[in-house]
Backbone bond lengths (Angstrom), bond angles and torsions (degrees), N, CA, C in turn:
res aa  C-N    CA-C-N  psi(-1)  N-CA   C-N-CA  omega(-1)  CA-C   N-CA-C  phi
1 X - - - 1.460 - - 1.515 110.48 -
2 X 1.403 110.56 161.57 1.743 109.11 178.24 1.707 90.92 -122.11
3 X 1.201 94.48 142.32 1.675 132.30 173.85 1.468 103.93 -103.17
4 X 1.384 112.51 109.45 1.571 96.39 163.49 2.050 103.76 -138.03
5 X 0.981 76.81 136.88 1.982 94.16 -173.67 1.913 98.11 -121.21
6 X 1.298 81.59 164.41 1.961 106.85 159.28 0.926 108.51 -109.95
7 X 1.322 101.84 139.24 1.348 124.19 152.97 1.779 117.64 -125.91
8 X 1.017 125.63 153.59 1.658 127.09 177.19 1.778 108.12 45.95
9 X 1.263 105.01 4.30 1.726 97.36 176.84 1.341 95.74 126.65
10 X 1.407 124.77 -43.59 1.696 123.39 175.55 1.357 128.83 -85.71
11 X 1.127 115.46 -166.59 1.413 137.17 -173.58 1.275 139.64 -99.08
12 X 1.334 127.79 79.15 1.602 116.99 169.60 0.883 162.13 -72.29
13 X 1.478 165.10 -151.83 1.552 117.16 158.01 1.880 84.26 -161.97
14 X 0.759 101.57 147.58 1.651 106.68 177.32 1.744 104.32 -140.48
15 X 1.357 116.44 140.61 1.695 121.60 167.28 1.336 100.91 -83.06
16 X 0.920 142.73 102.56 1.399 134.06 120.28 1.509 121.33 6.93
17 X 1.382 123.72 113.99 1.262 107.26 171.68 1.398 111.05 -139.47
18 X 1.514 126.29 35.87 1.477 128.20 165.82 1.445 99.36 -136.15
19 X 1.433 113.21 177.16 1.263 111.72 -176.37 1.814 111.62 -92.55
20 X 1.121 125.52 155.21 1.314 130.51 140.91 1.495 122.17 28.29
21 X 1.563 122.26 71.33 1.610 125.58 -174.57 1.525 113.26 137.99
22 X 1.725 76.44 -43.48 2.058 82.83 -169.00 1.546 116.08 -93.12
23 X 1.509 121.23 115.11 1.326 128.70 -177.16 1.283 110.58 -51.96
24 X 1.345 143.33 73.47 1.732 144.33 162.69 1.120 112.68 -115.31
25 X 1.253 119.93 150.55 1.486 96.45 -169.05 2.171 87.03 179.06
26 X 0.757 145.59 -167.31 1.767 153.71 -144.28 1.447 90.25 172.04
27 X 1.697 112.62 129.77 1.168 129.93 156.63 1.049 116.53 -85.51
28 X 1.588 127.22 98.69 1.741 116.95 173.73 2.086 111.07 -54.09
29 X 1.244 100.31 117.91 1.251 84.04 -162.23 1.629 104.55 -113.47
30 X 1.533 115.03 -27.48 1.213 130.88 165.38 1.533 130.39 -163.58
31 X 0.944 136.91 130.69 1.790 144.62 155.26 1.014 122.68 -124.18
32 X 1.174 105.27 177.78 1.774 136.04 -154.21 1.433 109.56 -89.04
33 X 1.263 128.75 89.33 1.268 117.49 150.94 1.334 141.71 33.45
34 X 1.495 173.25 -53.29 0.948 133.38 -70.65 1.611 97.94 -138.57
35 X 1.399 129.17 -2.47 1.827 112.61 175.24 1.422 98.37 -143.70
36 X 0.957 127.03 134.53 1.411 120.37 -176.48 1.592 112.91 118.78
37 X 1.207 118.29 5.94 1.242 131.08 -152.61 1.923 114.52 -52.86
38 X 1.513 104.32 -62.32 1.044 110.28 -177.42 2.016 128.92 -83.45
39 X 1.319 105.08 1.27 1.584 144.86 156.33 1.300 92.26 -63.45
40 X 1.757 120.04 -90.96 1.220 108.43 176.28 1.377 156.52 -24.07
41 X 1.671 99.68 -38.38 1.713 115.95 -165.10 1.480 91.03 -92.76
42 X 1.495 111.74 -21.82 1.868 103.51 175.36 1.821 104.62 -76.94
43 X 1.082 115.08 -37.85 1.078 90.73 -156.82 1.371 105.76 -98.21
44 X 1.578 130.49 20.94 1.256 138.22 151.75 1.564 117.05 -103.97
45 X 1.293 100.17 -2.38 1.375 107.90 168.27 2.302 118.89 57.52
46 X 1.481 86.77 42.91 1.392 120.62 178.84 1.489 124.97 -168.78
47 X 1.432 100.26 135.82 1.667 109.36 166.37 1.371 116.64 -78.53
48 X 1.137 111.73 -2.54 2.256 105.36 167.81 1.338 92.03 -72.49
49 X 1.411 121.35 130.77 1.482 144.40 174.28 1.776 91.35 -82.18
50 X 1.345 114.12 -30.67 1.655 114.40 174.73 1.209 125.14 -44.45
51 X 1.660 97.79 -39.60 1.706 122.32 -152.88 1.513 94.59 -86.36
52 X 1.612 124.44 -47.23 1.521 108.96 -179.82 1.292 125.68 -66.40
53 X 1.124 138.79 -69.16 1.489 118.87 -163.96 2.036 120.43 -85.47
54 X 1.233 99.15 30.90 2.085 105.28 -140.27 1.639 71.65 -89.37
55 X 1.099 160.58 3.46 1.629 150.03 176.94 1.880 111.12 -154.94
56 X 1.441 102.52 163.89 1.210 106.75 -175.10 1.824 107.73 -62.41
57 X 0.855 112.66 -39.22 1.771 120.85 -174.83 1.266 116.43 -85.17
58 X 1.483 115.34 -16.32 1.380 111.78 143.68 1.649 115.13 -79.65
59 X 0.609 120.34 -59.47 1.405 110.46 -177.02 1.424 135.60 -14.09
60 X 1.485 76.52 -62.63 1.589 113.49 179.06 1.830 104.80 -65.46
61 X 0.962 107.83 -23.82 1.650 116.79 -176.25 1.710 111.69 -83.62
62 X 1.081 99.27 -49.11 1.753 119.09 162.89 1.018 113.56 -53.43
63 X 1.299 122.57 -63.45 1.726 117.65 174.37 1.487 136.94 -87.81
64 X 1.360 85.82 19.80 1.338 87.10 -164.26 1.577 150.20 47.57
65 X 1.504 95.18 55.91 1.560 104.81 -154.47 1.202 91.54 -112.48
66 X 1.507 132.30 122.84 1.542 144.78 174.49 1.424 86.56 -129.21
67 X 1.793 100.58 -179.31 1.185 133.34 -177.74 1.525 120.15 -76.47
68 X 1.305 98.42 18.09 1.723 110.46 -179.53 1.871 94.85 -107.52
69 X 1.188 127.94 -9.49 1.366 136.49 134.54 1.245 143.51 -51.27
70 X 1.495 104.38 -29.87 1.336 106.46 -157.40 1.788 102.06 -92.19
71 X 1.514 106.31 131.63 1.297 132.07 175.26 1.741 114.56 106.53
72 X 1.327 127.53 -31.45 1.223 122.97 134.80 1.505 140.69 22.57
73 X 1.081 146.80 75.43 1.079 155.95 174.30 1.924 111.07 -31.02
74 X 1.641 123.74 123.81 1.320 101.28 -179.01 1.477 113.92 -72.88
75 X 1.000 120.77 137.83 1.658 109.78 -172.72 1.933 104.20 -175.10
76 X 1.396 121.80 111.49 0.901 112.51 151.78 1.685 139.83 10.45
77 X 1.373 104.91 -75.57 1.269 115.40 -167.92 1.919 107.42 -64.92
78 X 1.624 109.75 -25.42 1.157 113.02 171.82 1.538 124.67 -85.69
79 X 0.992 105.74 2.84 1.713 130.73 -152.92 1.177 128.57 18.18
80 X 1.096 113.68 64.74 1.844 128.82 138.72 1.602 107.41 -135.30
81 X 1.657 123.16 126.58 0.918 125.98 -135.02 1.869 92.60 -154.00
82 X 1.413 146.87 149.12 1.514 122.11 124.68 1.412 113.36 -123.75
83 X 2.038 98.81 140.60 1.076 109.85 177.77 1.015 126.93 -114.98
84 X 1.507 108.47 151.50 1.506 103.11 172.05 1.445 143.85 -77.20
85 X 1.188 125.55 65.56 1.928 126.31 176.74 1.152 141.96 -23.30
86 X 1.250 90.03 -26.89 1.540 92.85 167.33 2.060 112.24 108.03
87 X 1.164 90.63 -4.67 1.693 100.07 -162.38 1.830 87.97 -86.52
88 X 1.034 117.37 163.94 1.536 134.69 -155.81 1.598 105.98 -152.27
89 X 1.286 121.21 126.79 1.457 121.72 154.92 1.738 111.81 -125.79
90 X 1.363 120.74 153.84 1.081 120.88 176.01 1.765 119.53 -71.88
91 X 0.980 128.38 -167.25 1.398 138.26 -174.99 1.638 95.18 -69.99
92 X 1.344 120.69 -68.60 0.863 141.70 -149.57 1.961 112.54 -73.89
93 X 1.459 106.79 6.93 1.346 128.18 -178.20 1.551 99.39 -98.22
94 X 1.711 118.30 -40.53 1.294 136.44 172.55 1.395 114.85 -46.18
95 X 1.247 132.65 117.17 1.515 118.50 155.78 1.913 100.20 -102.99
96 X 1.087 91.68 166.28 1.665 106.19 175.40 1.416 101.22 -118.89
97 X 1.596 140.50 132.46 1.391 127.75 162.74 1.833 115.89 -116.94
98 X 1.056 98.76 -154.19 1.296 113.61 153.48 1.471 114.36 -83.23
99 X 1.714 111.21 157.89 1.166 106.36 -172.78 2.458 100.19 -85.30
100 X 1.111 89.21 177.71 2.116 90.89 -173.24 1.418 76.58 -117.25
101 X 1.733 92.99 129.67 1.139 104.94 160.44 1.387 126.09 87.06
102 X 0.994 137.75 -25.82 1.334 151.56 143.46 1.543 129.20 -70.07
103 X 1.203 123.76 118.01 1.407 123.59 175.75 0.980 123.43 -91.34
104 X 1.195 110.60 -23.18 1.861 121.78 -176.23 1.536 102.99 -54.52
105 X 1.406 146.85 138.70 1.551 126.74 171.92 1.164 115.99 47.82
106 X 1.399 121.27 56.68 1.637 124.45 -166.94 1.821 101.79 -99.20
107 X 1.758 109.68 -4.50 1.267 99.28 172.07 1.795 101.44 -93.21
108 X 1.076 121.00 -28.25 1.776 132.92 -179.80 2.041 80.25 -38.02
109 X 1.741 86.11 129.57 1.300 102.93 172.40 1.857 109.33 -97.58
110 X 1.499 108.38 77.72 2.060 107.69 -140.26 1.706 80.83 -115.28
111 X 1.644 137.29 13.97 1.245 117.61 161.07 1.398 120.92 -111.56
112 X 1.425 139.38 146.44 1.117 119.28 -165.51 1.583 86.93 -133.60
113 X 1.457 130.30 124.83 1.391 156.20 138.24 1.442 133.93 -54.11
114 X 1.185 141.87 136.66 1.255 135.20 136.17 1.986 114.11 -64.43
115 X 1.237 94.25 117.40 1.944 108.77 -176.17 1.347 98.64 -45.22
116 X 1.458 121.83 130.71 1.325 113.21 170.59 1.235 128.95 59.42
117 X 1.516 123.14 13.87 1.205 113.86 162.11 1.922 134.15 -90.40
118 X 1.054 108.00 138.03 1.640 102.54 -161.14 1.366 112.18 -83.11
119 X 1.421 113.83 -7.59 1.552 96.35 153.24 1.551 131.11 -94.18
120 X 1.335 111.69 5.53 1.213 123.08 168.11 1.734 106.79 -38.86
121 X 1.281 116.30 145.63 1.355 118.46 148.11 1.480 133.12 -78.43
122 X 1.292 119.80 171.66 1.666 109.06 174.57 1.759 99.29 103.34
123 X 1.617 107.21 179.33 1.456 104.04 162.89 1.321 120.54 -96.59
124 X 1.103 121.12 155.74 1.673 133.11 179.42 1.543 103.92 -22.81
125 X 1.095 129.33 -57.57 1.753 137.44 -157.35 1.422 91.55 -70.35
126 X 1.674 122.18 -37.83 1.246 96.48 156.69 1.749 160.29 -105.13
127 X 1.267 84.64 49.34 1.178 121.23 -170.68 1.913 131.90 -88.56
């Protein structure tokens, strides 16, 4: 299922990943670009491909993901979906950080990155 709330005026979106009771759930927090391109840069109102999906409230702004989403099953036919491509990185491509923005468990290493990637969210160091 998708969870999507406000926060600060925007949009978040979290997967769900237990059933019915149990608080688990994945913050979509950022990805990569790759179909949708010029949809995107309008509706973030920029040509940096950096600038759209690099935070949760962008994201959500880019794809147009409001609360007319939220509870939704991921599934194709509804269209919001994740697939698998086939592309592979090792462990060692992974960083783990601190979570942004949260203090509660601020040593819990609870974000997980692609190393060096520039659409990542967050600041560079955590990257």
């Amino acid at each position: 299922l998708v969870y999507v709330y406000s926060i600060h005026a925007r949009y978040c979106m979290n997967f769900v990943t237990e059933k019915a009771g149990l608080g688990c759930a994945v913050l979509v927090r950022a990805a990569e670009p790759l179909l949708g391109l010029e949809e995107m840069a309008r509706a973030r109102g920029t040509d940096r491909s950096t600038a759209w999906l690099s935070g949760p409230g962008k994201l959500c702004q880019a794809l147009g993901v409001d609360r007319e989403l939220n509870g939704i099953a991921l599934s194709p036919k509804l269209g919001l979906w994740v697939e698998d491509d086939g592309w592979q990185c090792g462990p060692r491509q992974i960083r783990s950080t601190p979570r942004i923005g949260v203090t509660a468990a601020h040593k819990k290493r609870l974000r997980y990155v692609l190393r060096n990637s520039p659409y990542a969210s967050g600041p560079k160091y955590l990257r």
